[in-house]
N, C-alpha and C positions, 0 to 999 in steps of 0.2 A: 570704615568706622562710622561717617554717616550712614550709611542703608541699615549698619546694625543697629544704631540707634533708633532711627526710624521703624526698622521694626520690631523692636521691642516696645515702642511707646504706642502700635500702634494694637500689640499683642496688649499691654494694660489696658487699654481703651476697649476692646470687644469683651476682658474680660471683667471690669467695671460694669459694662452695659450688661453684661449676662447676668452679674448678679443683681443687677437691681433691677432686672425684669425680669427674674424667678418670682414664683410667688412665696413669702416669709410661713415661717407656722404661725409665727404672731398675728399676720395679719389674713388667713385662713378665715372661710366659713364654717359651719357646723354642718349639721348630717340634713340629708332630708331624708323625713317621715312622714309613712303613706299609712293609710288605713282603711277598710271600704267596711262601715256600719250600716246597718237599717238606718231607714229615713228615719231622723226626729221628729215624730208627729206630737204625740200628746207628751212626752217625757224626754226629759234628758238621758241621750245614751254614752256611755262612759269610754272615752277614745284613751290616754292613759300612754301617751306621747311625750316619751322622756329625753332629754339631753339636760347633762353636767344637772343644776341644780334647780331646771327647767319642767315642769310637766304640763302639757295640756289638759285637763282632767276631764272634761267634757262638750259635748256641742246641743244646742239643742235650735228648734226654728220657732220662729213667733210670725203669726198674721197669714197661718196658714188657710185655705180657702175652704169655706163650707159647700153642704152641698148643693145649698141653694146657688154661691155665685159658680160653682162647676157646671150646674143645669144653667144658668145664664149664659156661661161663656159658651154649652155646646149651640146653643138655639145663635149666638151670634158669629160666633167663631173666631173674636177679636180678643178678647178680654185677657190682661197679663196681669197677673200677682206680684209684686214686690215683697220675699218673704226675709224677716230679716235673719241671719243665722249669727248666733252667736256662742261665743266660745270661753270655758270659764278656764284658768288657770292660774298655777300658782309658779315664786319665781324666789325662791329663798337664798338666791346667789347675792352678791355685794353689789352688783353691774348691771347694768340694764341690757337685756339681750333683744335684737333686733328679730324678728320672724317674718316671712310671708305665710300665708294661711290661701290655701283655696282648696274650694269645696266643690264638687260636680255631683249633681242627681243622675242616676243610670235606671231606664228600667228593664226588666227579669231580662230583655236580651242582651243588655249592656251596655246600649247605645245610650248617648249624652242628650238628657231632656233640658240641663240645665248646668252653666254654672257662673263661679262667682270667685273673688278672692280681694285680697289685699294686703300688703304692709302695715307690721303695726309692732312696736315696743312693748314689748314684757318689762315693765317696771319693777326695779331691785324690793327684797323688801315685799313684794305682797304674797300672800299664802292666799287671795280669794279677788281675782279682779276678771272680768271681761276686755275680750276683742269682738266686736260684731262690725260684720257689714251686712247689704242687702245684695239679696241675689234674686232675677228677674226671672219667671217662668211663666209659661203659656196654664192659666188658670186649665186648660182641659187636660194637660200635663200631667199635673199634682198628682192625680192616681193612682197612676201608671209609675210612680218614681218607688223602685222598691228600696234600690241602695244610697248611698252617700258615702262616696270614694274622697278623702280628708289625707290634704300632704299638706304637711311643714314646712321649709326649710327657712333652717338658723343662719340669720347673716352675720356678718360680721363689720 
């Protein structure tokens, strides 16, 4: 009688601990979303990164390098750009959804000139807000950067 008791309490116990280190739906993340656009150089290009009542709508880059400092940086060969990239989107859910954003510059071979990312809250309630970070690139880079490969993912 004891050993059966004992093992059955000890059968609730492993099956107690199972479920509550399964992961819940409730407490689930969202998808992640990948996209590879031309570089935003002079305009916003339209990414159009949806979940639930989420969309990215576009990215574009600011404090990109002319070509006076690109002729600077080849004659030194030191010179880094801080470009900022920034992301508009809208969020007409009830809830604030959490995102990471990161962005990498590829150029025509594919290889990685650059990249960058961050955590940031989509705020309930806006149809028009920004997330921007800075992303750091070797000013003789910048030219050479054809694509910008952009992934999501929705936390929870």
């Amino acid at each position: 009688m004891k050993n059966a008791l004992r093992s059955a309490l000890v059968t609730l116990g492993l099956c107690l601990a199972a479920c509550l280190a399964a992961p819940s739906a409730a407490g689930a993340g969202g998808p992640l979303l990948e996209k590879e656009v031309d570089v935003p150089r002079a305009t916003r290009i339209a990414l159009d990164l949806k979940w639930e009542k989420c969309v990215i709508v576009d990215v574009e880059t600011q404090n990109d390098p002319g070509d006076k400092a690109i002729q600077a940086a080849k004659e030194h060969d030191s010179k880094v750009t801080f470009l900022l990239v920034r992301f508009r989107y809208a969020n007409t859910d009830w809830i604030d959804h959490r995102v990471r954003l990161r962005a990498v510059l590829l150029d025509a071979s594919g290889n990685v000139l650059a990249d960058a990312g961050r955590p940031g809250t989509m705020d309930k309630g806006k149809t028009d807000d920004t997330l921007s970070f800075l992303m750091k690139v070797k000013t003789v880079d910048w030219p050479n950067a054809v694509k910008m490969k952009v992934t999501a993912s929705f936390l929870k």
